[in-house]
N, C-alpha and C positions, 0 to 999 in steps of 0.2 A: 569561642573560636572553633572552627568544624575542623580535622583532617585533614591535610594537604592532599590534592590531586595533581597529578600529571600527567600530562596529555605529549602525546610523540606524534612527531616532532615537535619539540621548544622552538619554534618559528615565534612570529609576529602576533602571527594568527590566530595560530592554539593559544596566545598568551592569550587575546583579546578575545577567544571564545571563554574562556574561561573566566575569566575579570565579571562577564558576564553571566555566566550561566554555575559560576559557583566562584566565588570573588576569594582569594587567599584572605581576605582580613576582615571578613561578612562578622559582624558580631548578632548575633540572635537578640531580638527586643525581648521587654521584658512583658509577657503579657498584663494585658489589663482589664479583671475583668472576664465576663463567658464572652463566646464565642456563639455567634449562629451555626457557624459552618467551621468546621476544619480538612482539607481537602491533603490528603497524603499523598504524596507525589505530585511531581512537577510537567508531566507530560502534557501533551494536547490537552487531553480530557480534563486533568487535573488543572490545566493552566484556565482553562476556557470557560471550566463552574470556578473559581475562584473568580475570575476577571468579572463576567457574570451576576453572582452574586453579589460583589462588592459593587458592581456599580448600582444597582437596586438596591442599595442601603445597608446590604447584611455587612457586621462584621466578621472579617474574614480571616482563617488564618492559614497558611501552603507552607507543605513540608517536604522538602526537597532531600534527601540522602546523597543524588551524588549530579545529575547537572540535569539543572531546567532546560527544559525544552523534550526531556524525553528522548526516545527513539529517532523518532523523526527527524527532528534538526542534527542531531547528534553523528548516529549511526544508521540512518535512514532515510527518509526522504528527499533531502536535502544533499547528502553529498553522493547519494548515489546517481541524484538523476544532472548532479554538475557533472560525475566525472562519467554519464551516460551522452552526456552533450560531448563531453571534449570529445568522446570516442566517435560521436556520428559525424563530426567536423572532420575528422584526422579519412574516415572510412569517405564522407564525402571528396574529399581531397584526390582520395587513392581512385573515385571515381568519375572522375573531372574529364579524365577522355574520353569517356561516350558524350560529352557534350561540347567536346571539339578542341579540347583545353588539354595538350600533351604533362603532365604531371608523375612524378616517381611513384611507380605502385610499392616500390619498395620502402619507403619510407616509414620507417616506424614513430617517430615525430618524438615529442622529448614528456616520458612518463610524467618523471620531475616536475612540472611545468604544470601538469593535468593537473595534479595532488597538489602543487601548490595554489594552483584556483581553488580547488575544489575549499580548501580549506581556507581562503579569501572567501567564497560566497558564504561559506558557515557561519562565520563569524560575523558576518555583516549580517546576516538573516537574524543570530541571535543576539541583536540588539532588541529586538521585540522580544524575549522573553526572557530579558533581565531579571535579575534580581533585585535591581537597584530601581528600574522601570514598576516594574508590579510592585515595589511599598511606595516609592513617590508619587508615582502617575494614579496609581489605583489605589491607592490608602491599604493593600493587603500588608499584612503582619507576614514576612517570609523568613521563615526559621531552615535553615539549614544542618540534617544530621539525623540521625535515625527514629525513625516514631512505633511506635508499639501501644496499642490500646491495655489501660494497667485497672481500669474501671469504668462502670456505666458512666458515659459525658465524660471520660479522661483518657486525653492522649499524651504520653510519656514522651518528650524530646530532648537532648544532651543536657540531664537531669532537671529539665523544666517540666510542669505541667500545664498541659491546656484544658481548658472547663470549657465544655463546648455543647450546647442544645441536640446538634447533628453532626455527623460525620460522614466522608466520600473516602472512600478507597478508588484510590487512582494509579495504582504502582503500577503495572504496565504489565511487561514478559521479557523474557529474555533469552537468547540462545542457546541452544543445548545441544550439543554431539551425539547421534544416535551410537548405542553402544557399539564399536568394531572394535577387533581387538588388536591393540596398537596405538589405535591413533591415537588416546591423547600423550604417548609416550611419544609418538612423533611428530606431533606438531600440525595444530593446522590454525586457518582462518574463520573466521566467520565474519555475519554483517556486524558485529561491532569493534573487530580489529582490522579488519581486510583497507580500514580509512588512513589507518598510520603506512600504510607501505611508502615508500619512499623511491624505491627501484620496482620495476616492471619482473613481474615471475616470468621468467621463457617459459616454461611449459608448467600449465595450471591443470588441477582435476579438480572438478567443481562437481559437490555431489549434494545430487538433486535437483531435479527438475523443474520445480516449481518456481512461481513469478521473482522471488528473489534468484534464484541459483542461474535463471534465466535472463535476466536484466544483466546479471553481472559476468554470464560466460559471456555474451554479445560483446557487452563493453571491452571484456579484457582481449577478443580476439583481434578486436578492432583496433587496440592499442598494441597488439604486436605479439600477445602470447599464444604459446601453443594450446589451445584448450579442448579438456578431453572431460564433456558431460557424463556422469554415472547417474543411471534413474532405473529404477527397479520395475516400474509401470512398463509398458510397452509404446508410449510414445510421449514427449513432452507436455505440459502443463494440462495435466487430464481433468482439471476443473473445470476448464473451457470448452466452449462448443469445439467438437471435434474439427469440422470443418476450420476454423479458424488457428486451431492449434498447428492442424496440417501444413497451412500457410508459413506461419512463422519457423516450424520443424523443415521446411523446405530452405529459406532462408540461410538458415542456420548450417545449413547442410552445405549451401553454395556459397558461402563463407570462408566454410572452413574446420568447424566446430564438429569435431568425433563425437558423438552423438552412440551409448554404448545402451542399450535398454535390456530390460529384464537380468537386472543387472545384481549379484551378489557380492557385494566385498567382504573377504573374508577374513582379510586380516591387512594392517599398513605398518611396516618398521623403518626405522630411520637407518641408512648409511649415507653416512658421512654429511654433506649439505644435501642431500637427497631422499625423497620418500617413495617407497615402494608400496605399491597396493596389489596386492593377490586379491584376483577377483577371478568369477563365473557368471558366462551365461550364456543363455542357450546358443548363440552364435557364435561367439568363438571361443567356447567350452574353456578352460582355465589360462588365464596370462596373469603377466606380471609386467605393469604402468607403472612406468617411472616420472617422477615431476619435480619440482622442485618446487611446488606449494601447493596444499589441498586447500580448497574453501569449501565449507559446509553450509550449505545453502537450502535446511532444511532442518525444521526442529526448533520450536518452542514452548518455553514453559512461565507460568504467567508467576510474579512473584508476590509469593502470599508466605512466604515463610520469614518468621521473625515478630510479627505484626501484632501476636498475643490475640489472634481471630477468637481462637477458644475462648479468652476470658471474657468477652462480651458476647458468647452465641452466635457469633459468624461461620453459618457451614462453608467449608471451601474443598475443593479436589487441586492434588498439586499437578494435574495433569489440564483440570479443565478450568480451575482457577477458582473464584468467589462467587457461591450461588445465589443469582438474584431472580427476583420475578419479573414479569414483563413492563414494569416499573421501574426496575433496576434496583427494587430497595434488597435490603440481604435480609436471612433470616432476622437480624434484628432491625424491630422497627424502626430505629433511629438510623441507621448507618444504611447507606448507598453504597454502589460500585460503578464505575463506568471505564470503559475504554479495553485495551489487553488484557486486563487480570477477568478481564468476566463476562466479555462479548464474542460472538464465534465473526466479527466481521472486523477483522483485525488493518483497519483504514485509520489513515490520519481523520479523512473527514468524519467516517463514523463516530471517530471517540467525540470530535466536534458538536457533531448534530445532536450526540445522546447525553453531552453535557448540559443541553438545553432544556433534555429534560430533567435529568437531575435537577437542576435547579428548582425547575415549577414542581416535582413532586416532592421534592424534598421541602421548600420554603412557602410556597404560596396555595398547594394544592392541601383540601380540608375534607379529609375521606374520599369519595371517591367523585368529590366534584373539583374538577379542575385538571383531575391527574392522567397525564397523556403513558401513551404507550411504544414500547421499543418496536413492536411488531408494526406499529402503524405507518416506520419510517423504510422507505423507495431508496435504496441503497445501489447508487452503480460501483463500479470500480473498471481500472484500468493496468493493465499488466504494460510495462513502459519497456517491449523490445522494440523493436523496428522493421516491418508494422509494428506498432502499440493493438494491442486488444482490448476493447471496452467493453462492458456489458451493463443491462441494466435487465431489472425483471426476471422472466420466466426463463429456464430455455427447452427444450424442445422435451426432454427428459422430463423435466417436471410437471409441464401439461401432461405426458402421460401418465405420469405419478397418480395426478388430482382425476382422471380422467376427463379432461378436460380436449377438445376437439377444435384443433388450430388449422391455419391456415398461415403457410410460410411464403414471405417474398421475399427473394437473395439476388443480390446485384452485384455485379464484377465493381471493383471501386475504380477499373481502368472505365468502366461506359462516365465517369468524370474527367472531360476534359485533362482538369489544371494536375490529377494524376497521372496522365502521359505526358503534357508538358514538364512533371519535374521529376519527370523517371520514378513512380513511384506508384508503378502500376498494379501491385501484389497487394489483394485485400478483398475486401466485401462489405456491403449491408444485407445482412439477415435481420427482419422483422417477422416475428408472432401474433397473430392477432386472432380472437376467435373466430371460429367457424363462418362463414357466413355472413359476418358483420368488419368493420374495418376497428375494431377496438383491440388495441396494443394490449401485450401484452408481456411483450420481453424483446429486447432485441439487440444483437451484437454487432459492433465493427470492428473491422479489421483496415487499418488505415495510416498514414504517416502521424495523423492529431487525432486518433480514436476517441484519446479522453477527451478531446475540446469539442468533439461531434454528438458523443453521444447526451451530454446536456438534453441539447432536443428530445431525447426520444423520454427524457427521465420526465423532462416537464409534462410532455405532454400523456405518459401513464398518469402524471401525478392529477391531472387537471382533468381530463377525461375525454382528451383531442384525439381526434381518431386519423386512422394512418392517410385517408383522403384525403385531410384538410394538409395533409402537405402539397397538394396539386397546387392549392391557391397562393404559394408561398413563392413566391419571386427571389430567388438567390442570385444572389452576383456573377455571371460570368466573366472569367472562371474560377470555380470553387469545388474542394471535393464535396462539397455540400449537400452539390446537386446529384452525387448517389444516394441520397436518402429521397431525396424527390424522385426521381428515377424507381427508387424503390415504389413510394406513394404510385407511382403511374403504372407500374406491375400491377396494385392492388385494382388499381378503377378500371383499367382494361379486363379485366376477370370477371369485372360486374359488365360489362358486353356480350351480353348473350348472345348465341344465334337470333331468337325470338327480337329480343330490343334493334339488333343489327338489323334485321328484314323491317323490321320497322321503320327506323332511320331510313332505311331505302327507298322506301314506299314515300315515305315526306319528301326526301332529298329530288326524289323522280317527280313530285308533282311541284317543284319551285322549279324544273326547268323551264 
């Protein structure tokens, strides 16, 4: 029997996330037998080389400490971009009279309501990464409770041993409080509690800028609280193509979202249900923000502590996680890592993709034939405000990095029709492509379905389609689609030289 957990609220939901992703009455099997693979943790990564492997025959066995599914289904992907939906529903509502539909802007809609979706779609999602699913469905051995390597081929689990050919470190990261002095004496949130609220914060500080702190100030302003961003940078999500960041930092701005940059906090104390934060910076030199809840929307650290790394030769940093090669194996040659504890592209799909290779280099690949590489995989990602920001490839920085010699085509995402038909005229396509030639090379959107757009541009770096052969690409009118075609048409009007144009002339004058 593992531990008891408990999840806030004891609703329906939480019961029936839980039944699934860590069952109160789980009894751990009794091994039998080595193990091809033993995969520690339950996350993406960990779920997806277990499922993986087991179905290609290996015996398998997943070690879960506290709930399957990880990050993502848990405290992450999954209930942030439900209760990112409920917030653009409620925001769309409040903007229903520019399209002719008289509607309360004041309406702050019922929080309650959001969070209990949110925590209905969780629980239905985490039917797939059962407990009960992965030993029936997929014949893996799922032992629930803590694992620590205790010798070469042995991992130690609530006083069991598994004998195991290989091993995957999958434990993930987890959120961390950058040091202020105060907070954690007075309290704050982060992405793995900010899921239990139950009542609406009036006034929020969300600190940090980046794609979490940013997805989640939106949400909450949109659901009715006061939100006041602290970012140290000088403008929001500074990984991003600037141009596109601008976009969304405009947004934000017209919103409603206090937006405070270059920004010091210097200390936060609790009075009474309230938290104060003494802050500095160059614009409005020292104040003092009051809220009644901080989220920390920045900072993590991958979890490698406890694991007994040392006793089997696993180098790790507690900052940067478990060092692997471009293989993903770790200093020791038996044992793998894939996903949070040891990748810098901290993606659900990433840990996905890179599980795939874990498997073949870990199981199928024999020296250096067979075995793929982390470097070789075309990685986009998509920041989920509204616009959503996508990117894939290069961006403009990096070509000059490499010194490499681009050529950029950027398009208003309003020259797409179906974005002025649905009021959703803020955006862009920026394409990369070398010098000269129409070969991609990076390119971003800025769009209401960024991530469902940029697909195209990943396939076609990945394939070696060049940004013309969007001309010949017939899109549905109307689509915002047709701003990446639009983009395409930037690029082949460019190849129109004066020369070819006098040319065309001289032909076109003698068919009169």
């Amino acid at each position: 029997m593992t531990s008891p957990i408990r999840l806030e609220p004891a609703d329906e939901w939480n019961e029936r996330l839980l039944r699934n992703v860590h069952p109160p009455d789980w009894v751990n099997p009794t091994p039998q037998g080595r193990y091809n693979l033993v995969v520690i943790g339950a996350g993406t990564g960990g779920l997806i080389t277990a499922l993986i492997a087991s179905s290609l025959g290996a015996k398998v066995a997943l070690v879960e400490r506290h709930l399957m599914g990880g990050d993502c289904l848990n405290v992450g992907c999954v209930p942030s971009k439900a209760l990112i939906r409920g917030a653009q529903i409620l925001h769309e509502a409040r903007e229903a009279r520019r399209l002719g539909m008289p509607v309360s802007e004041t309406d702050l809609g019922d929080f309650g309501a959001v969070m209990r979706r949110m925590r209905e779609i969780r629980a239905r999602i985490s039917d797939e990464d059962s407990a009960e699913r992965y030993s029936k469905e997929f014949g893996v051995d799922v032992f629930l409770g803590d694992a620590r390597f205790v010798g070469e081929g042995q991992v130690e689990v609530a006083g069991q041993i598994l004998e195991t050919g290989k091993s995957v470190i999958a434990t993930g990261a987890r959120a961390i409080a950058p040091p202020i002095e105060g907070l954690a004496e007075a309290g704050y949130l982060d992405n793995e509690t900010v899921f239990d609220l139950t009542e609406r914060p009036r006034r929020l500080a969300v600190i940090g800028a980046g794609p979490i702190g940013c997805e989640l100030a939106q949400a909450f302003r949109r659901l009715g609280s006061e939100v006041h961003l602290l970012e140290r940078m000088d403008q929001i999500l500074t990984r991003e193509d600037p141009d596109a960041a601008a976009i969304v930092q405009d947004v934000f701005d017209r919103e409603g979202i206090e937006m405070i940059f270059e920004c010091n906090i210097d200390r936060v104390e609790r009075r009474d249900d309230e938290r104060v934060i003494q802050l500095t910076c160059p614009a409005l030199g020292s104040r003092e923000l009051v809220v009644d809840q901080i989220l920390v929307g920045a900072g993590r650290a991958p979890n490698v502590e406890g694991l007994g790394l040392e006793s089997v030769g696993v180098e790790f940093d507690v900052r940067s996680g478990v060092k692997v090669d471009d293989s993903l194996r770790t200093t020791n040659p038996r044992i793998w890592a894939v996903g949070d504890v040891c990748m810098q592209w901290k993606f659900t799909h990433a840990a996905d993709a890179a599980a795939k290779i874990v498997v073949q280099n870990a199981l199928f690949a024999v020296g250096p034939f067979g075995r793929r590489k982390l470097s070789d995989l075309l990685m986009p990602w998509c920041t989920y405000t509204e616009p959503e920001i996508a990117h894939v490839g290069m961006y403009a920085h990096d070509a000059r990095k490499k010194g490499l010699a681009i050529d950029t085509y950027r398009v208003p995402i309003a020259d797409a029709n179906r974005a002025v038909t649905d009021g959703q005229e803020e955006g862009l396509v920026k394409v990369h492509v070398k010098k000269g030639s129409d070969e991609i090379v990076g390119a971003t959107i800025v769009a209401a379905h960024a991530g469902d757009l940029v697909t195209q541009f990943t396939m076609a770096i990945r394939h070696g389609i060049g940004l013309g052969a969007f001309t010949d690409i017939i899109y549905p009118y109307p689509t915002q689609g047709e701003a990446i075609k639009r983009a395409a048409g930037a690029y082949t009007r460019s190849r129109l030289t004066p020369t070819i144009k006098r040319l065309f002339e001289r032909w076109l004058s003698w068919q009169r």
